[in-house]
C-alpha positions as CSV (number, residue, x, y, z in Angstrom):
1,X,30.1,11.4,-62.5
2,X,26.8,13.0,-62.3
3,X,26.2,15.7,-60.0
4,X,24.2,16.5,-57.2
5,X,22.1,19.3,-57.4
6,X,21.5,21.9,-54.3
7,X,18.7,21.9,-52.4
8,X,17.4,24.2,-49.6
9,X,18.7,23.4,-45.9
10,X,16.2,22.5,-43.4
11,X,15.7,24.0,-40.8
12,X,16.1,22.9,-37.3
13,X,13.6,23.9,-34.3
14,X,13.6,28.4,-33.1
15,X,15.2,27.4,-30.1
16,X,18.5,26.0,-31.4
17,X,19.2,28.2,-34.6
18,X,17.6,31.7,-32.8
19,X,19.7,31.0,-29.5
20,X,21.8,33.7,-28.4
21,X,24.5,31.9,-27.4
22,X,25.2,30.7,-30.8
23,X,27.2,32.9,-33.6
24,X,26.7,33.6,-36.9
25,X,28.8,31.0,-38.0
26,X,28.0,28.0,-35.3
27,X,24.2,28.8,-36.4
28,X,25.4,28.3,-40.3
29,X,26.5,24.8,-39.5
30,X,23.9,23.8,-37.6
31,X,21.3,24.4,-40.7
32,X,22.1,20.4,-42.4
33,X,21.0,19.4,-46.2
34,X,19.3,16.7,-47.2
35,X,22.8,15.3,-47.5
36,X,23.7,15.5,-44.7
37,X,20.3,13.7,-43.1
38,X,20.3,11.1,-45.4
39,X,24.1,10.2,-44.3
40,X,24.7,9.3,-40.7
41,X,28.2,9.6,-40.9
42,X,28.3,12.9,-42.2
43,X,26.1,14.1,-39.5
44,X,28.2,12.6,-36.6
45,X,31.3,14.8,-37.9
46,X,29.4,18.1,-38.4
47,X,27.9,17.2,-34.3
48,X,31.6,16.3,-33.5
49,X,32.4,19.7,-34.4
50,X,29.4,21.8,-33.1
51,X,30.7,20.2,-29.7
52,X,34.3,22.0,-30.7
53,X,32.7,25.1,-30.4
54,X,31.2,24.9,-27.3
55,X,27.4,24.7,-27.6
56,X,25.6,23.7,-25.0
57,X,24.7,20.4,-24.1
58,X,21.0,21.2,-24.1
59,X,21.6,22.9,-27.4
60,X,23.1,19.7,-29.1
61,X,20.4,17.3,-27.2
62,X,18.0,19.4,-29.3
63,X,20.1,18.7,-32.7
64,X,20.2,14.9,-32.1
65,X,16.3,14.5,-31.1
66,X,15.4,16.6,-34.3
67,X,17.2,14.7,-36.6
68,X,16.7,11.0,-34.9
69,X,12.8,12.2,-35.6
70,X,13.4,12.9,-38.6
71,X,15.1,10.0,-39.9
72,X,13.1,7.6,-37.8
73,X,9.9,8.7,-37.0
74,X,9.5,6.2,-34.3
75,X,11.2,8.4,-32.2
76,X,9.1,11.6,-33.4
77,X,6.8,12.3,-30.3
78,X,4.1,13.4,-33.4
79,X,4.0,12.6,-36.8
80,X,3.1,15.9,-38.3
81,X,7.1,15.8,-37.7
82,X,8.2,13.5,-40.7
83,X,9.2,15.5,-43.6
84,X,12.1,14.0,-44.6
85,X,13.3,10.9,-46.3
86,X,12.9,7.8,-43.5
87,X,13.8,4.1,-43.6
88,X,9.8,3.2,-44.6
89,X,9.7,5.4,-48.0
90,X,12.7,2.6,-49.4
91,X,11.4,-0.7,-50.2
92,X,13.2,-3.6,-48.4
93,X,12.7,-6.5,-46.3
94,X,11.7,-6.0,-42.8
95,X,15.6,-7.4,-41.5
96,X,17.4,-5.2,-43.4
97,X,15.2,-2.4,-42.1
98,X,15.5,-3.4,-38.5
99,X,19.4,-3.9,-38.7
100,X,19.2,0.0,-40.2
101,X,17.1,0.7,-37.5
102,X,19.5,-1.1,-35.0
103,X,22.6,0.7,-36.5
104,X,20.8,4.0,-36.0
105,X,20.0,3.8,-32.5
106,X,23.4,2.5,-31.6
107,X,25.2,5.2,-33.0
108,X,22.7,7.9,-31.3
109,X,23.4,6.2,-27.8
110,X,27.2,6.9,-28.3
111,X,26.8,10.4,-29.6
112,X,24.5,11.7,-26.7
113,X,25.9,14.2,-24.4
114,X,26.2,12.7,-20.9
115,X,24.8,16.0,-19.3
116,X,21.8,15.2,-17.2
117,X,18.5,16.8,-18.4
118,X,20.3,17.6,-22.4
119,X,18.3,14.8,-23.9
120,X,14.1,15.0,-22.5
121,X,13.1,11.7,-21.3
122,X,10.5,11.0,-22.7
123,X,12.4,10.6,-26.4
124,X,14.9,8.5,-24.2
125,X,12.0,6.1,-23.7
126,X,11.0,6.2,-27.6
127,X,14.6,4.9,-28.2
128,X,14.5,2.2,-25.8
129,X,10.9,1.1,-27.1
130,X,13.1,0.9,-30.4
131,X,16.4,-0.8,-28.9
132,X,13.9,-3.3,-27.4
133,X,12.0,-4.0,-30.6
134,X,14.9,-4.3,-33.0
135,X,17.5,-6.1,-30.0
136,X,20.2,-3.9,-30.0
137,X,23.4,-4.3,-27.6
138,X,23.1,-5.2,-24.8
139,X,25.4,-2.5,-23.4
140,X,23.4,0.2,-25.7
141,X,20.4,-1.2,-23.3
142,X,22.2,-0.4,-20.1
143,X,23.4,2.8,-21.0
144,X,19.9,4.0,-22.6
145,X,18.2,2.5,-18.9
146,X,20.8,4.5,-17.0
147,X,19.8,7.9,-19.0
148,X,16.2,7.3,-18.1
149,X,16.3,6.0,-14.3
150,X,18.6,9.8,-13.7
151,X,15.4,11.5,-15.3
152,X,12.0,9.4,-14.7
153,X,10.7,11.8,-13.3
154,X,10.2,13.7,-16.1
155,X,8.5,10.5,-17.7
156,X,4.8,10.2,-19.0
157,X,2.3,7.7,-19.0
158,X,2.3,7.1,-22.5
159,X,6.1,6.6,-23.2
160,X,6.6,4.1,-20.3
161,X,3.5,2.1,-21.5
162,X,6.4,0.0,-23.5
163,X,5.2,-3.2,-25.2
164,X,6.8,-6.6,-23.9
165,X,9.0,-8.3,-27.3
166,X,10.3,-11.0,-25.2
167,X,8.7,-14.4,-26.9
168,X,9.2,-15.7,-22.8
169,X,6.5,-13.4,-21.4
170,X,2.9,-13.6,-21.8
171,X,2.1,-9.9,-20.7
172,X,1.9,-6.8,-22.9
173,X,3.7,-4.6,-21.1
174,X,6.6,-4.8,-20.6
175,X,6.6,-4.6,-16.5
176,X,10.2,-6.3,-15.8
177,X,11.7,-3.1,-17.9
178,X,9.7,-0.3,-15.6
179,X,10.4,-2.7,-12.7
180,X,14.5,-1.9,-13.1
181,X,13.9,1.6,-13.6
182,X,12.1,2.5,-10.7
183,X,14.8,0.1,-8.9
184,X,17.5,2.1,-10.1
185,X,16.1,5.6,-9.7
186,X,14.9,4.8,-6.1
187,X,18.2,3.9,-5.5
188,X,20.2,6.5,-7.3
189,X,21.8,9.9,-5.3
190,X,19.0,11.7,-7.2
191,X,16.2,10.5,-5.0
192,X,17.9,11.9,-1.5
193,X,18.6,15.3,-3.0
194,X,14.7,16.0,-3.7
195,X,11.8,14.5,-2.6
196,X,9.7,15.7,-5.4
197,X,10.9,13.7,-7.8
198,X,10.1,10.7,-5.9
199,X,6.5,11.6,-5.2
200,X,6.2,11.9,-9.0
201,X,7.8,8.5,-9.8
202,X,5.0,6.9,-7.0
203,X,2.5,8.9,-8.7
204,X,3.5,7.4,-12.0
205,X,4.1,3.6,-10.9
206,X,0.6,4.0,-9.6
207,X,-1.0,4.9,-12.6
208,X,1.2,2.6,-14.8
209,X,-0.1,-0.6,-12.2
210,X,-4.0,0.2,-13.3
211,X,-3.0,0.4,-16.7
212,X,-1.2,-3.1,-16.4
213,X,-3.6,-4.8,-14.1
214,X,-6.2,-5.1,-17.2
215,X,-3.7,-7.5,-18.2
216,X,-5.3,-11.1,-17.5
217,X,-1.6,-12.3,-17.9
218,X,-0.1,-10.1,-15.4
219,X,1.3,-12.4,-12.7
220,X,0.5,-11.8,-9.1
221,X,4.6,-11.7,-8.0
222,X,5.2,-8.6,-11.2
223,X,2.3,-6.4,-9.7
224,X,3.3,-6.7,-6.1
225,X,6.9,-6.3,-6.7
226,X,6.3,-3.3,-9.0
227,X,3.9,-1.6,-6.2
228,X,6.1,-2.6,-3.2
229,X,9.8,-1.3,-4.8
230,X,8.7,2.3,-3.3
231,X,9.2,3.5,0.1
232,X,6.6,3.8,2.1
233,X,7.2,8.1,2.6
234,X,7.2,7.7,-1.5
235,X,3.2,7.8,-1.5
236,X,1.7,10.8,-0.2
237,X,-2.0,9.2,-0.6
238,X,-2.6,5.7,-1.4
239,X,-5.8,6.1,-3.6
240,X,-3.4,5.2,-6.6
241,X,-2.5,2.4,-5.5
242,X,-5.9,0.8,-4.1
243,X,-7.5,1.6,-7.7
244,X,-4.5,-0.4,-9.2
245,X,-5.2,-3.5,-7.0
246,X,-9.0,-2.7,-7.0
247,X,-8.8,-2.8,-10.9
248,X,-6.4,-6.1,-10.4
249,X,-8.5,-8.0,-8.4
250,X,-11.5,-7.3,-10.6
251,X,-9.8,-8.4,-14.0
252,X,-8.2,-11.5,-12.1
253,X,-11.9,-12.6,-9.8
254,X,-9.9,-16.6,-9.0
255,X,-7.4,-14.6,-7.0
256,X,-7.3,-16.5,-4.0
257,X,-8.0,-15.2,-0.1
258,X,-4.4,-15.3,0.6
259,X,-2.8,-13.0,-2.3
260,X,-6.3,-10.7,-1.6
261,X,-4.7,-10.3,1.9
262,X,-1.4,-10.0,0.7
263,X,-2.6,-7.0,-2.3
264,X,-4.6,-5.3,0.6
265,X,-1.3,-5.0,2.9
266,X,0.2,-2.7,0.6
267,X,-2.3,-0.4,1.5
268,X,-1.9,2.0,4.5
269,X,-5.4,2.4,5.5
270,X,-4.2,6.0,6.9
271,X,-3.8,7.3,3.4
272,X,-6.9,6.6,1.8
273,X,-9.0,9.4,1.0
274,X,-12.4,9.4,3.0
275,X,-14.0,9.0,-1.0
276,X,-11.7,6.0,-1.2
277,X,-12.6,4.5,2.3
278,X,-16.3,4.7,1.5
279,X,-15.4,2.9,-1.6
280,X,-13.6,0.2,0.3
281,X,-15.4,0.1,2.8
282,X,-18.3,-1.5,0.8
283,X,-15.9,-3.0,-1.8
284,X,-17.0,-6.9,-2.1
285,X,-13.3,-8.2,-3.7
286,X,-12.1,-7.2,-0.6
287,X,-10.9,-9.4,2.2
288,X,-13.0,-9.0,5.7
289,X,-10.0,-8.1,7.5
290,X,-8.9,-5.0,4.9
291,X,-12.3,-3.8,5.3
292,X,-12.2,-3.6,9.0
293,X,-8.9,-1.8,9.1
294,X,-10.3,0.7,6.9
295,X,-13.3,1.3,9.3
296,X,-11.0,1.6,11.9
297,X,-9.0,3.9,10.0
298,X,-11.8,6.0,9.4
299,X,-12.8,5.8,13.1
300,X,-9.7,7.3,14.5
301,X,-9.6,10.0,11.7
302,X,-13.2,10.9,13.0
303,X,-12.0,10.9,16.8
304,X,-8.8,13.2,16.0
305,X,-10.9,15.4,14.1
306,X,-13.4,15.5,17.1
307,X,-10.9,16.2,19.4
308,X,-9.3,19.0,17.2
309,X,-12.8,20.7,16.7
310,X,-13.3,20.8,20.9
311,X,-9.8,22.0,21.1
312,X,-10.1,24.3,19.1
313,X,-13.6,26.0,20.0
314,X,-12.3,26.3,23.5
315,X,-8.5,27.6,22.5
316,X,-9.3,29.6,19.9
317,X,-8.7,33.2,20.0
318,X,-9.2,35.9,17.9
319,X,-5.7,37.3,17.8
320,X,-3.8,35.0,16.3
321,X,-3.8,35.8,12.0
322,X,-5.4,33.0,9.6
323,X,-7.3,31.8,12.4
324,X,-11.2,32.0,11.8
325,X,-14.0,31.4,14.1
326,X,-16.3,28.4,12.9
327,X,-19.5,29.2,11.2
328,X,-21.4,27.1,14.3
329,X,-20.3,25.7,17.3
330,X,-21.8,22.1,18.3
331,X,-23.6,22.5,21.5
332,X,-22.9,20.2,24.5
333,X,-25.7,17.6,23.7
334,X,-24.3,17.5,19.7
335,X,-20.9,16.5,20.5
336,X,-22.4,13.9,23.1
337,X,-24.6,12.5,21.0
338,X,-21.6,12.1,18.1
339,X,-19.2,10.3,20.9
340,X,-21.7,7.9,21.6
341,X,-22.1,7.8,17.5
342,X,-18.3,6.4,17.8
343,X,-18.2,4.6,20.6
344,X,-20.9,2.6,19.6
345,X,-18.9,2.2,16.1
346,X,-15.8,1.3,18.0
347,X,-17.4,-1.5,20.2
348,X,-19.1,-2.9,16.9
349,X,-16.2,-3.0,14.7
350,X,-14.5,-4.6,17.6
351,X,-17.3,-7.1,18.3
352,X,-17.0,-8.4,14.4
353,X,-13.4,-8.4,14.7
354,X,-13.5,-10.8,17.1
355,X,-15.9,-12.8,15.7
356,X,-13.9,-12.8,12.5
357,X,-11.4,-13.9,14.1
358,X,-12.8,-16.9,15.9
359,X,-14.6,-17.9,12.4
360,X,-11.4,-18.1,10.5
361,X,-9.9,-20.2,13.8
362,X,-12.5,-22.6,13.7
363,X,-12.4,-23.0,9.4
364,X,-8.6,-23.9,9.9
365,X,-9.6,-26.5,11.8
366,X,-12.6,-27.9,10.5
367,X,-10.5,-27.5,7.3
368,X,-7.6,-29.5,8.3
369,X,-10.0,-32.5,9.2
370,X,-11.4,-33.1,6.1
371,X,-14.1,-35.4,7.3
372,X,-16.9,-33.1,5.7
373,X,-16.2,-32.4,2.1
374,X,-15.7,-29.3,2.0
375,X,-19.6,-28.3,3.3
376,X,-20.5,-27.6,6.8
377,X,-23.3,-26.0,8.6
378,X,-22.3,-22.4,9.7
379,X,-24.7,-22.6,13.3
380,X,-22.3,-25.9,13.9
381,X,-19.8,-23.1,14.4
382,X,-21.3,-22.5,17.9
383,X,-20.4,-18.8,18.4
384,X,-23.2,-16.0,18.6
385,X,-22.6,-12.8,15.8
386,X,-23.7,-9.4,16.7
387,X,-25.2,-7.1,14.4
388,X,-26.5,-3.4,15.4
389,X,-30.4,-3.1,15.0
390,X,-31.9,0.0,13.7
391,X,-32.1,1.6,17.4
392,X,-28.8,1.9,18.0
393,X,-26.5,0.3,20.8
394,X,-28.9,-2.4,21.1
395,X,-27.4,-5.6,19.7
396,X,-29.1,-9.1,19.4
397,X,-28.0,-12.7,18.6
398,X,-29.6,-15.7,15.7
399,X,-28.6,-14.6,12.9
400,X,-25.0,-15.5,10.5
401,X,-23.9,-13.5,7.8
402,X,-20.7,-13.4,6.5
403,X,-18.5,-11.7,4.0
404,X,-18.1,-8.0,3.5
405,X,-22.0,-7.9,4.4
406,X,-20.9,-7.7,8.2
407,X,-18.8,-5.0,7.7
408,X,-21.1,-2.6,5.8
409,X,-24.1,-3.5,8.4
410,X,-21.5,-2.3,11.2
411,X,-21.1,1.5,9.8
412,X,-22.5,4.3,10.8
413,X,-24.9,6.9,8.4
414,X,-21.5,8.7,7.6
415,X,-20.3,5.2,6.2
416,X,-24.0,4.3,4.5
417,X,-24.4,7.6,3.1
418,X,-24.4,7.5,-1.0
419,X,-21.2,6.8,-2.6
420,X,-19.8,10.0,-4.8
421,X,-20.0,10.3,-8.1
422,X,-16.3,10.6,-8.8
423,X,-15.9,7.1,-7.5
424,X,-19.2,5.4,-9.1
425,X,-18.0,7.0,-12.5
426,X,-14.7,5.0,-11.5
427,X,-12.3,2.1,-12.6
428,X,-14.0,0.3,-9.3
């Protein structure tokens, strides 16, 4: 029998074999040869007894995820990181290296210590992309999805962008995998103990949705049940969100009226940004009715903020700390002439509203008789429109137009004023 000769150990990451917690002999074990890498077994008894000795769960996360990347550089979160011998460098077919690879990731899921936060999430997620792609068990699924959901939090965008191996679906993401991991962290204890994480997870769903929308496979259903598993408190601004469905609606242009509507009432108006309710305020994919709210939206953040400034000019006193007087105060005729700025806003928006409203009533009908082909007249509609002329309050009758074009002739200069750079440079 010929033997084997020695070569040097390798050495694992500073923070496991310089740890103070560790003696001189637990750090001797820990150093593995190229023996011991190259044989799985071997390594799960020298782990089995590391955990004897009572190093920390952290400690032995660390020892798994550096050799896992290692021996599978899948999992390696860079590839400067394979040095060692890995299932590519042997020549065989493809099956027998995905039943290695299947093997491998199996036996990791039953080794990891069930601590929360000893293995980091995102190489959780680089082992299920792998379990996904090579069809492990389907308990090593669940188990692997439970590990994840108790830390998504700590997730990035580039781990969760997992590609969709079902031969069923059409998309590339996968979106029905992220969709049961936000289910199960928004309804796991972890979410009620901080509300941090949560606002995270929103932050990341949003920013996963415009990534996915591109997708011209992407049904309607995935996107709104993905955007809708959050609470509403989840989202502390919508912009996220109205650049995913902005980005949707512009990959997917046959969207009908309908599922515009219904994308737009995920929104909450409230928590747009007054960049993003310029930008949707003279956004042409959307419906007529999400552009309104907006404006009214806007309106009443103008009046509070109106009301707050008076409030506070008259209130304010110089005693109280942190408190600052304004730069300027508006005179008397300034903040008349800016409540007559809103009032006339309010009475337009209103006016259109109406006359929205009565247009759509009078389609459904025409609609439903079917006697014209689908072409009518619009002046058969018999209903004046309004539209404020250059003066101001003045508003005259004759003339039609429809479409988002109403909406944007019915803001005021703080509305028409040029749209910021940050947005033109935009997804929109």
């Amino acid at each position: 029998m010929s033997t084997k000769t020695q070569k040097p150990p390798v050495a694992l990451p500073e923070s496991i074999t310089l740890s103070g917690k560790l003696s001189p002999l637990m750090a001797t074990e820990i150093w593995f040869d190229d023996a011991c890498i190259l044989d799985l077994d071997n390594f799960v008894k020298k782990l089995s007894s590391i955990k004897g000795k009572g190093v920390r769960p952290d400690l032995v996360g660390s020892i798994i995820t550096h050799y896992a990347s290692k021996w599978l550089p899948d999992l390696a979160a860079d590839e400067s990181e394979r040095t060692i011998a890995s299932f590519e460098d042997f020549p065989e077919s493809i099956t027998a290296s995905w039943m290695k690879k299947r093997f491998f990731i199996e036996t990791l899921v039953g080794i990891l210590p069930q601590e929360k936060d000893s293995i980091p999430c995102n190489f959780l997620l680089r082992m299920l992309r792998v379990a996904n792609m090579v069809n492990v068990d389907a308990d090593c699924l669940v188990e692997l999805e439970k590990r994840v959901c108790l830390q998504l939090d700590q997730a990035s965008l580039k781990e969760l962008m997992i590609p969709c191996f079902s031969h069923t679906s059409t998309t590339l993401l996968d979106v029905e995998l992220i969709l049961r991991l936000v289910k199960k962290f928004v309804s796991s204890d972890n979410v009620s103990r901080t509300g941090a994480a949560l606002l995270k997870v929103a932050k990341l769903v949003d920013s996963y949705l415009a990534e996915a929308a591109v997708d011209s496979h992407l049904m309607l259903p995935e996107f709104v049940a993905l955007a809708g598993v959050l609470p509403s408190h989840a989202r502390s601004t919508d912009d996220g969100l109205y650049r995913a469905i902005d980005t949707y609606l512009k990959a997917h242009p046959g969207v009908s009226k309908q599922d515009r509507t219904r994308l737009c009432s995920l929104i909450d108006s409230r928590k747009l940004s007054s960049e993003a309710s310029l930008h949707a305020a003279q956004n042409e994919r959307l419906p007529v009715r999400a552009v309104i709210q907006v404006l009214l939206s806007e309106q009443s953040k103008v009046t509070r903020h109106m009301e707050w400034s008076g409030s506070l000019s008259v209130a304010r006193s110089p005693g109280i700390p942190g408190l600052e007087l304004p730069a300027r105060c508006l005179s008397k005729r300034e903040m008349n002439v800016q409540q007559m700025e809103i009032k006339r806003l309010k009475e337009d928006v209103l006016r259109l509203q109406s006359q929205c409203m009565a247009m759509e009533r009078q389609i459904e009908k025409m609609l439903e008789k079917k006697k014209q082909g689908g072409y009518f007249s619009w002046k058969k509609l018999g209903f004046p429109v309004f539209r404020p002329n250059k003066v101001g309050g003045v508003v005259r009758e004759g003339e039609l137009v429809v479409g988002v074009k109403t909406a944007g002739d019915t803001k005021p200069r703080l509305v028409r004023g040029r749209t910021s750079t940050k947005w033109r440079k935009s997804v929109f």
